[in-house]
N, C-alpha and C positions, 0 to 999 in steps of 0.2 A: 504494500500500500504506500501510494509516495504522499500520501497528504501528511503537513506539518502543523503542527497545531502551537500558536504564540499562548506560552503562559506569562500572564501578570499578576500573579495571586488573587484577582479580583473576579475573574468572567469564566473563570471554567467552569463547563456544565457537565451536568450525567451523559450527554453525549457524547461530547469528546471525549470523556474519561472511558468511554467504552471504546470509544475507536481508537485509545490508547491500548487501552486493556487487552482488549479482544479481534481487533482487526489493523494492529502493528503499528500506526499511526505514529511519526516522532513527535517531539516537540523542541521547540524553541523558546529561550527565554529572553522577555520583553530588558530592552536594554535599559529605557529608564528606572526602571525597577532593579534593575541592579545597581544602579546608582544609592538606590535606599539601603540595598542588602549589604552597598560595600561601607557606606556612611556607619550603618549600624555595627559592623565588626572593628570599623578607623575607633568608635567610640567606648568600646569594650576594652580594645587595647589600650587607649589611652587611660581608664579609670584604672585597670590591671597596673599600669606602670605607676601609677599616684598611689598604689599600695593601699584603694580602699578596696574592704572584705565585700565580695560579689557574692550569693548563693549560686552553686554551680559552678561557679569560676575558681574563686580562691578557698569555696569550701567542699565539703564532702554532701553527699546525698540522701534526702530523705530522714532519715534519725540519726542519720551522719551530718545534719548540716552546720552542727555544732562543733565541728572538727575545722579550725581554720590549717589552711598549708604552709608551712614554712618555707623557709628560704632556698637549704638542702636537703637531701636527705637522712632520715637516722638510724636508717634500720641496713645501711649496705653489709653492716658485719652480722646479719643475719645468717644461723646455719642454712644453708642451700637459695640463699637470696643473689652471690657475685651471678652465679649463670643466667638469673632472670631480669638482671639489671635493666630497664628499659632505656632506649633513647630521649633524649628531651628533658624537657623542665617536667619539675611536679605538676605545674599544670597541664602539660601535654600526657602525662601519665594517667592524672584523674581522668580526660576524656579519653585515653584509647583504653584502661580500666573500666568504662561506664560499660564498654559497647562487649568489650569481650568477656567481659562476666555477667550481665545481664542477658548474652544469646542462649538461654537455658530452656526452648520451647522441645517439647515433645510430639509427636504423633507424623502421621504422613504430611509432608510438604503439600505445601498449597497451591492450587495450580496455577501454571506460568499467567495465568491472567488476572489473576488478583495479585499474584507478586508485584505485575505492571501495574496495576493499578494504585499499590500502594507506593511506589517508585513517584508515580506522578504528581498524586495529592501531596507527597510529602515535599516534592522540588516546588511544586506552586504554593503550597503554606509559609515555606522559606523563604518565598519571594517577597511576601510582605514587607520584610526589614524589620520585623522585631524580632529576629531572633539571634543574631549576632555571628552568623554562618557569614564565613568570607567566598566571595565568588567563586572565585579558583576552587575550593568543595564544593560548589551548588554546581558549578560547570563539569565537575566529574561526577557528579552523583548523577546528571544529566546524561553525560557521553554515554556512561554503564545502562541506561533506559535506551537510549537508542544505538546503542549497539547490540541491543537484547542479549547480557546478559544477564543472568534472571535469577537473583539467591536463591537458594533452598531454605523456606520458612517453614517450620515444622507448624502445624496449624495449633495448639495447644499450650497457652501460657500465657495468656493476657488475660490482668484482671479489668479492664479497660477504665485504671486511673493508678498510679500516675500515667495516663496516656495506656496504648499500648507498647511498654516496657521490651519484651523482650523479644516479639515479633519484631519489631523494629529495628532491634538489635540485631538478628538473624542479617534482615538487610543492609545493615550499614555493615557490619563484619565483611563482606565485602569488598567494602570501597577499602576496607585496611588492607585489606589483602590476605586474610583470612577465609572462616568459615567455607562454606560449599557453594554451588551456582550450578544453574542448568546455561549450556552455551551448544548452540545448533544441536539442541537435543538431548546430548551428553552430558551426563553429572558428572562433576571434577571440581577439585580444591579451587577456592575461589580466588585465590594468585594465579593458577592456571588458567583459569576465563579471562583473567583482567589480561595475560599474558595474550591470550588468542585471540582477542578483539582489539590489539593493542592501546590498553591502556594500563597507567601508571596505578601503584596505591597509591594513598594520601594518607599524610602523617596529621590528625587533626588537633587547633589552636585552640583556643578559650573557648567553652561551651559550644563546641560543636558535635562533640558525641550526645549531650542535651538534646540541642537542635536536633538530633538527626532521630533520637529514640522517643521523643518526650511527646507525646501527639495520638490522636485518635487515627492515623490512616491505616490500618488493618480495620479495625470495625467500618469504618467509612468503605474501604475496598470492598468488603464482602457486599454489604448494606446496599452500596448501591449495584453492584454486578447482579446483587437478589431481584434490588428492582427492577431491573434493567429486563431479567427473564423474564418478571411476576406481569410488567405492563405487557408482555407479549402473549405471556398466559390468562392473561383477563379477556384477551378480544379472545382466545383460542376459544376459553369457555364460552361467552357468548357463543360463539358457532357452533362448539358441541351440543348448546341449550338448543340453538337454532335446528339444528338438524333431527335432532331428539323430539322438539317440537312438530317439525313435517313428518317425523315419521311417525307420530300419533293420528296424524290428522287433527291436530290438535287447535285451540283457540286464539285466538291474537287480540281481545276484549283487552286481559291485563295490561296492554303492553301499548295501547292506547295514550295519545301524548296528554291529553287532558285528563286523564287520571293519575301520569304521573306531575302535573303541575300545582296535584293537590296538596301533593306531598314530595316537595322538590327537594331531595338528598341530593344533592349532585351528582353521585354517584350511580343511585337509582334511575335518574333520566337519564344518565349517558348512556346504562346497560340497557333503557328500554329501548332507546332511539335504535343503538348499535342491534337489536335482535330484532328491530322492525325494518333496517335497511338489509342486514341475511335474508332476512324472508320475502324480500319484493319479489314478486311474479312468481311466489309460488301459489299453486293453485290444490294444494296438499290443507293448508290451514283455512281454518272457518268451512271446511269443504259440507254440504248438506247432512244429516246422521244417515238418511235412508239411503244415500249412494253407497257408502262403505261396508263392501263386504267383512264377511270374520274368515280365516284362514280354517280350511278343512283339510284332513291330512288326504294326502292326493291317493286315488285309485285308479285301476287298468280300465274304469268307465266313466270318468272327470269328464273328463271334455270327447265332445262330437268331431273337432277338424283337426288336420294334420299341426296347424301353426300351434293352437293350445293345446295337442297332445304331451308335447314341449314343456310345457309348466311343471313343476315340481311342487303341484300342489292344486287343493279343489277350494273353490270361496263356497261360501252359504249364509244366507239370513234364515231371522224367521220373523213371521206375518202376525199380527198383532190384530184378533177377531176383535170385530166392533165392540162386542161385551166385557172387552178389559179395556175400552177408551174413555171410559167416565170419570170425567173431572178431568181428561187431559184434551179435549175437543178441540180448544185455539190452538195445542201444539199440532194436533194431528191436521187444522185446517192449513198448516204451515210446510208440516213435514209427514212424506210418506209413514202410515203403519208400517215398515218394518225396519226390525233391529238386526244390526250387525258388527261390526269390529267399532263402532263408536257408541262409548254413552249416553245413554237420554237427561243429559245434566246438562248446564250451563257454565260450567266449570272447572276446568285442568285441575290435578291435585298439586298438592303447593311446592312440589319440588320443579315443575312448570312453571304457574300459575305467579309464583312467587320468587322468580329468580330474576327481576330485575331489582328488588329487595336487598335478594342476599348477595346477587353478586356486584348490586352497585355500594354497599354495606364495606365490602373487602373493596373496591374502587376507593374510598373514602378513606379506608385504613391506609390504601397505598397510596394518594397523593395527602396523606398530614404524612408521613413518612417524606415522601419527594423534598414534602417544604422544608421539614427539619434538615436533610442531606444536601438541599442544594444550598442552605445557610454557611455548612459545615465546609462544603467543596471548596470554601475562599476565607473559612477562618481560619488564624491562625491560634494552634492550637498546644503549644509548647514553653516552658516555663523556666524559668521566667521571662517575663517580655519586656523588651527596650527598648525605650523610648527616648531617642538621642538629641530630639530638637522638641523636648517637654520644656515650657514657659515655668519662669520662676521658682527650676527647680532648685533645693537647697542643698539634699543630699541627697547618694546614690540612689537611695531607697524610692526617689523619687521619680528616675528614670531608668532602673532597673526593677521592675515588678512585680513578688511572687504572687501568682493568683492561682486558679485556678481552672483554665480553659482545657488542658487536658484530661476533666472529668469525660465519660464519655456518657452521664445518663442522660443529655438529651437523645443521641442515638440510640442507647438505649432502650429506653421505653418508647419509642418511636416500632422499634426491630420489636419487641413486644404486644403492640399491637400487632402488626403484621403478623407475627407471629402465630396467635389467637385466630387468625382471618384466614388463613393459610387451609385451616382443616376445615374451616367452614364451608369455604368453594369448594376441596377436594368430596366432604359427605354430598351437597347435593346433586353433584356430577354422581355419585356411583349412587346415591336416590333414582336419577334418571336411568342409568344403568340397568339398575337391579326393576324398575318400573316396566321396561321393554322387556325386562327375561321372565316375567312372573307373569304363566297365564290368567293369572285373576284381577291382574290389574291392565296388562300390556292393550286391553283393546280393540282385541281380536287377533293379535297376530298369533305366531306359533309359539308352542311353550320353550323359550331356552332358542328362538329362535331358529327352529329345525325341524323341519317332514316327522323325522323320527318313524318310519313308517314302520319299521321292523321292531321298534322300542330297543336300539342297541346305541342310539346317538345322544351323545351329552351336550351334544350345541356347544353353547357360548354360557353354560350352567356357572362353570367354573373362573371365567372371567372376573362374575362377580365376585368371586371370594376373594379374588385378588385385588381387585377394588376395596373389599372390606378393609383386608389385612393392611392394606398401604393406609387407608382413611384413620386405624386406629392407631397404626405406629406414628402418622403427622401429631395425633389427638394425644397422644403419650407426652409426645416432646412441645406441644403447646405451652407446657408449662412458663412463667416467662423469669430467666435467669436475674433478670434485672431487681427483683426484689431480694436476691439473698445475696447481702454483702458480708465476703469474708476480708477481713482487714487486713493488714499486709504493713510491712516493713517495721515492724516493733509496736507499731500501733503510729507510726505518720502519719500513715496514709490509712484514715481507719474508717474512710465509708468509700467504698469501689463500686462503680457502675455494674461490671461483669459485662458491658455490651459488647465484647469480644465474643464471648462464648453468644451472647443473643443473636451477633449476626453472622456468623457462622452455621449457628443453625437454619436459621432461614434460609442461607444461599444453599443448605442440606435441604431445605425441606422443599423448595419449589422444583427441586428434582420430582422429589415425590411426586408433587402435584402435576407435573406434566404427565407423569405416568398414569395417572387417574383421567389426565382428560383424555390420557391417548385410547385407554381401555374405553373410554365415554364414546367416542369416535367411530373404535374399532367395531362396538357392539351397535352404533347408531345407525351406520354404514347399511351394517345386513339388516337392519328392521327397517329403513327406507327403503331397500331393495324389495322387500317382500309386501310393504305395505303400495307405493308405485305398481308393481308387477300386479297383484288385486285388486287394484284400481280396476287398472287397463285393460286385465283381462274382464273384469265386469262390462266396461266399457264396449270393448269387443263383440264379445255376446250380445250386447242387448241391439247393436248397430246390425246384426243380422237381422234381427226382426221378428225371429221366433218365441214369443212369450210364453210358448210350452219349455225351450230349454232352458229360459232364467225362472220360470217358473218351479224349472226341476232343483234350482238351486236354494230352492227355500225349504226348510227343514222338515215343516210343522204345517205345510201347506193341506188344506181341507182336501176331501174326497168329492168327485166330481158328483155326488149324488146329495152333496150335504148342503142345506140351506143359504149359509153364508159363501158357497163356492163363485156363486153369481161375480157378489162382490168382489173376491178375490183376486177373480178375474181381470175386471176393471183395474181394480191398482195395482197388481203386478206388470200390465201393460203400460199403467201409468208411471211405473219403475224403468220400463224397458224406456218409453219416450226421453227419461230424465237423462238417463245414461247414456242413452244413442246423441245427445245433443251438449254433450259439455265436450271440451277437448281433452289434451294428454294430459294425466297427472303427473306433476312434478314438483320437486320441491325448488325452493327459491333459487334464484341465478346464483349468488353467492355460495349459497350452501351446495347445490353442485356443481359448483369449482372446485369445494373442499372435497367432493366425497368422489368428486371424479381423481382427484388427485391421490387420494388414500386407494383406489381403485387400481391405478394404474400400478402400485407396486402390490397390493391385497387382491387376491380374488375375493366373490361372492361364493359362501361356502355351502354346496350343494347338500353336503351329508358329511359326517365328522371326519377333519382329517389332523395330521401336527398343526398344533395352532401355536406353539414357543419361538417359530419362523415368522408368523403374522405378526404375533406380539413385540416382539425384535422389533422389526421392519416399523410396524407404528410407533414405537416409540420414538425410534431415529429420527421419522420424521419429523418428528412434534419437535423431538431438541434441535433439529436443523432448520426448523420454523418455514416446514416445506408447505404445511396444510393452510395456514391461513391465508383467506380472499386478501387483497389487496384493498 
C-alpha cells in the first residue's frame, strides 16, 4: 500500500489507524510539531542541568519516586555488578532500566496488527510535545513502523494504569535493540530486525523510556481494531436479520420509519433504515398469508410435469371451512381461507420483530465507545506532562506535571459496554437461527431445514448448537474486567483500570461474533432457498390453470359429495387466480447479492453431506468481509 498518512498528534482517526494497522499504510510526521516535541526535550534538558528533582527524570518510579539519583554511582563494587555495568549517566540507566524490566508480559504475541497499531498511536501521542521525547527517538520509533518491523508483545500484562506498563515495554525493547520482532515474517532477536531493515538502536535521554511505556496505546490498539470489525459486523447483522426476515416471509410493519421516530435511539433508526434499504424489491416480505405454501416432504407422486418432478420437495395448505370463520370475517374478507407456511398473526416474534431495538441498542454501545476512542487517538496520554512555555511559572512543578492521563478507565468502561453488547447481537442472531430450524416455529419450512425423507438427515440440527455454545462462551466473558481493580506497585498505583484485559477481550470476542453471524447466514441461505423455491413452485402450478392439481395440494380439502365442497371450489380457484398473477419471489436486491455470494462458494444442501467444509468456507468469508452489499 503506498499511501502515507501525516501525523500531528491532533487528527488521527480510527481510519487511518487501520490502514496503518491493517492495510500497511506508513506514516509521516508533521514537521511543525516536531518543533514542539524538540522544544519540549531542549526544556527537560535544561531543568536536568539546573539540578532541579524531575519525577521520572532524576527520580525512580512509582513507590520508587522517593528515590532521588545521585551524581555517580555506589553500588559498582557490587558482587556480580563490574559485568552489568551499563553505559551512560544514571539517568540514561533509569530509562533503559524502565523498558527492560518492565517487558515482563506473558501469553501468545499479538498480532502484527495491533503491534502497528500500537507503534502508531504511541508516535502521534508523542507528537504533542508534552512528553519530552527528542526527535531523533520519535524519528526511529517511526523508521521501525514503516519498515515493518513488528515487536513481539506477549498479549498479557497490563493493568491499564500506570498506562499500559509492560506491553509497551515489549515495544520499545526494540528500538534498544533488545527483546524479539517479527520482520518479513520471521521471529528473531530484535537487534537482528533493526539489523535487516537497516536500522540503528537508540540509547535513550531523560524520560524517554517514560514517554515510550507510560500511555494507554495497547488498550487503545485492540479497542479500536475491535471496532473497527464490530462496525462491519453491525451492517453484516442487519443483513443476516435481513435475509432471515425474507426467508420467513416475514413483516416489515416494525421497521417502519414513523415508528421508529417514536422512539428515536439513534441507533435503533439507523438498524431500521439499514434493514428497510436490504429488503427493497423484495417481494418475499409483507407477501399475502394465503399464497404461502408449508413444505411437504417430497414423494415419487409430488408433482405432474417433468420441470417440478425436479423439486426436492411437495408444498401443501389446508382450507379453512366456513364454520371455523367466526369472529374472523374482515380477515377472511381480506385474505384467502387457507393456511400454510405463514401465521395468521400480525406479528414477527421479537427476535425479528424487534431487532432494530436490539441491534440499534449495540449500535449505540458502539458509537459512545467510537466517541471515547476517537478523544483518546490524539490525547496524550503519559506522565508526567511538560509544559515548556506555561505562563508564570515559578517552579518545576509547575511545568512539569504528575497527573494522571495514563489511567485507562475511560477506555475502559467504554470496552465494557461493548463488551455487554457483544453477546447481545451474537443470542438474537442464533434466536433467528434456531427460529428457521425449529418446525414449530420456522413457518412452514422443513424441520432442521431438510427433505429428511428416509429420517436419516440431520440438516443444519446441529448448526444451532454451535451457535448456542459460541453465544454462551461471549455471555461467560461478558463479565466486565473494569470493575475489579487489583493495585499494583506497593500500593502507588492503587486503583487500575484493567482496560487492557477489557479490550483484549473484545477484539477476542467479535471473532466470536462473526462466527454466529456466519452460522446466521449459512442457515439463512438454505431456508431462503427452500422458502423462494415454494413460492415458485406454487406459482407455477397455479399458472397452469388446473385447480384440481392445486386443489390436490390442500391437505384437508372436502369430499366432492360434501356440502361445503361447492365453496371450496370457488376459493381454491380463487387461490389459483392469486398465484397465477403475482411475479417471481424473491428476496430483496441486497440481500441476494449476499446470499448469491455465500452461494457461489456454498452449495444449497440437497440431503446431509460434511458440512465442517461449509462452515470453514462461511466463516472466511464473513472475516474477509466478502458477504456484505455495498
Amino acid at each position: 500500500m503506498s499511501e502515507t498518512i501525516l501525523l500531528d498528534g491532533s487528527h488521527f482517526t480510527r481510519a487511518q489507524l487501520v490502514a496503518v494497522a491493517r492495510h500497511g499504510a506508513r506514516v509521516q510526521l508533521d514537521g511543525a510539531q516536531l518543533k514542539h516535541v524538540q522544544r519540549a526535550a531542549d526544556f527537560l534538558a535544561e531543568k536536568v542541568n539546573c539540578g532541579e528533582p524531575t519525577y521520572g527524570v532524576t527520580t525512580g518510579f512509582g513507590s520508587n519516586a522517593d528515590k532521588l539519583l545521585g551524581a555517580h554511582r555506589v553500588r559498582d563494587e557490587l558482587p556480580g555488578s563490574r559485568e552489568q555495568v551499563p553505559q551512560g549517566t544514571l539517568m540514561e540507566e533509569l530509562q533503559h532500566n524502565l523498558i527492560i524490566t518492565h517487558a515482563v508480559c506473558v501469553g501468545e504475541p499479538f498480532a502484527p496488527d495491533v503491534v502497528r497499531a500500537m507503534l502508531a498511536i504511541r508516535i502521534n501521542t508523542l507528537l504533542r510535545g508534552h512528553s519530552g521525547i527528542r526527535v531523533s527517538t520519535l524519528e526511529a520509533l517511526t523508521a521501525m513502523l514503516n519498515a515493518d518491523v513488528v515487536p513481539v508483545v506477549p498479549a498479557k500484562g497490563s493493568v491499564g494504569a500506570s498506562g499500559d506498563l509492560a506491553p509497551l515495554s515489549h515495544l520499545a525493547i526494540v528500538l534498544l535493540g533488545g527483546g524479539e520482532a517479527f520482520y518479513q515474517g520471521e521471529r528473531m532477536p530484535g537487534a537482528e530486525a533493526l539489523k535487516r531493515a537497516g536500522l540503528q538502536p537508540v540509547r535513550l535521554s531523560f524520560k524517554e523510556g517514560l514517554a515510550l511505556n507510560n500511555g494507554t496505546a495497547q488498550m487503545l490498539a485492540t479497542g479500536a481494531l475491535a471496532l473497527d470489525t464490530l462496525e462491519y459486523l453491525l451492517d453484516l447483522a442487519d443483513t443476516a436479520a435481513s435475509m432471515t426476515l425474507d426467508a420467513f416471509a416475514g413483516r416489515s410493519g416494525a421497521l417502519r420509519p414513523e415508528v421508529h421516530a417514536l422512539r428515536p435511539h439513534p441507533g435503533q433508526v439507523v438498524a431500521a433504515a439499514h434493514v428497510r434499504e436490504l429488503l427493497q424489491g423484495s417481494t418475499l416480505v409483507d407477501i399475502p398469508y394465503h399464497l404461502v405454501p408449508r413444505f411437504k416432504s417430497w414423494s415419487a407422486e409430488a408433482w405432474g410435469t417433468p420441470e417440478d418432478q425436479a423439486l426436492s420437495f411437495d408444498i401443501s395448505w389446508d382450507w379453512v371451512p366456513a364454520n371455523q370463520r367466526h369472529g374472523r370475517e374482515a380477515f377472511y374478507a381480506r385474505f384467502l381461507p387457507f393456511k400454510g407456511g405463514k401465521k395468521h398473526q400480525p406479528q414477527d416474534a421479537y427476535c425479528l420483530r424487534c431487532m432494530p431495538q436490539v441491534h440499534g441498542a449495540v449500535r449505540d454501545a458502539w458509537a459512545q465507545a467510537c466517541r471515547v476512542f476517537d478523544i483518546e487517538l490524539n490525547a496524550v496520554t503519559d506522565n508526567p506532562l511538560i509544559f515548556p512555555d506555561a505562563e508564570d511559572a515559578q517552579f518545576i512543578e509547575d511545568q512539569v506535571i504528575s497527573a494522571g492521563h495514563f489511567h485507562g478507565m475511560p477506555l475502559a468502561l467504554a470496552m465494557s459496554y461493548v463488551k455487554a453488547a457483544i453477546p447481545v447481537l451474537a443470542s438474537i442472531s442464533e434466536r433467528r437461527l434456531n427460529k428457521l430450524v425449529d418446525p414449530a416455529n420456522n413457518d412452514g419450512l422443513p424441520a432442521f431445514l431438510t427433505g429428511n425423507e428416509d429420517g436419516t438427515d440431520s440438516g443444519f440440527m446441529i448448526v444451532q448448537y454451535t451457535a448456542a455454545a459460541l453465544v454462551n462462551d461471549l455471555a461467560t466473558r461478558a463479565h466486565p474486567a473494569s470493575v475489579y481493580s487489583v493495585p499494583t506497585s506497593a500500593n502507588a498505583e492503587d486503583h487500575v483500570s484493567m482496560g487492557a484485559n477489557e479490550a483484549r477481550h473484545v477484539l477476542e470476542m467479535v471473532d466470536d461474533l462473526g462466527h454466529v453471524l456466519a452460522l446466521e447466514l449459512y442457515t439463512a441461505a438454505q431456508a431462503l432457498d427452500f422458502r423462494q423455491e415454494m413460492l415458485n413452485a406454487a406459482r407455477r402450478l397455479a399458472a397452469r390453470g388446473d385447480w384440481r392439481a392445486l386443489a390436490a395440494k390442500v391437505a384437508n380439502a372436502p369430499r366432492e359429495d360434501h356440502p361445503s365442497y361447492a365453496q371450496f371450489v370457488d376459493e381454491v380457484q380463487k387461490l389459483m387466480a392469486a398465484l397465477a398473477h403475482v411475479g417471481d419471489f424473491h428476496a430483496g436486491v441486497a440481500v441476494r447479492k449476499a446470499h448469491d455470494g455465500l452461494r457461489q462458494q456454498v452449495g444449497f444442501m440437497h440431503r446431509d453431506r460434511a458440512m465442517d467444509g461449509d462452515v470453514r468456507v462461511v466463516c472466511e468469508l464473513v472475516r474477509q468481509r466478502a458477504l456484505q452489499p455495498e
